[in-house]
C-alpha positions in Angstrom: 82.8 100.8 49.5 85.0 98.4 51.3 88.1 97.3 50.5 88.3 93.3 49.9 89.4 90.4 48.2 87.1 88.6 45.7 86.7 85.7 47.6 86.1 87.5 51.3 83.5 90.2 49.4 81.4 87.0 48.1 81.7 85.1 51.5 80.3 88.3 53.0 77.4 89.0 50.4 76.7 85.4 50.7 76.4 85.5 54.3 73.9 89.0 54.9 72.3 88.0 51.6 73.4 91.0 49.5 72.9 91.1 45.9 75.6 90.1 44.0 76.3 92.1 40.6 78.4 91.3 37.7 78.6 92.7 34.2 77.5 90.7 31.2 80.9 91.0 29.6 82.8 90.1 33.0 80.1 86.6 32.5 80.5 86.4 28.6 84.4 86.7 28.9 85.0 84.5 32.4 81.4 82.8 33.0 81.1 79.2 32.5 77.9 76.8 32.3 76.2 74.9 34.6 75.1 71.3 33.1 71.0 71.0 33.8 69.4 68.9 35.4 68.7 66.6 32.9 72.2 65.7 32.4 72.7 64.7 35.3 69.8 62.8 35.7 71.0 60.4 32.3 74.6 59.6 34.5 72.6 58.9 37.5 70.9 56.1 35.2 73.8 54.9 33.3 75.5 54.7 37.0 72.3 52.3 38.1 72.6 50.2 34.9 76.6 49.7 35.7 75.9 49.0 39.1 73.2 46.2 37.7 76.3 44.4 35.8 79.0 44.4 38.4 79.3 41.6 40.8 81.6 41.7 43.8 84.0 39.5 42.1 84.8 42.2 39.9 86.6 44.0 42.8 88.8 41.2 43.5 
């Protein structure tokens, strides 16, 4: 057991590659979601399609 803050005991399991354990009520209660991939993917397009429909006048 070593004493530690949070952030420092993540930084050091993150850098020797140590399994990292939480509970499933520490998750349920504090967790949050990760969008997928496909998400991202449909601003990436509606990004390209705005891009398409500016011109450089529009920043003048």
């Amino acid at each position: 057991s070593v004493s530690a803050r949070p952030s420092d005991a993540l930084a050091l399991a993150l850098r020797v590659k140590a399994n990292i354990l939480v509970s499933h009520e520490l998750m349920d209660s504090a967790g949050i979601e990760i969008p997928t991939a496909g998400n991202g993917e449909s601003e990436v397009e509606a990004f390209k399609e705005f891009l398409d429909q500016i011109n450089p006048e529009d920043f003048a």
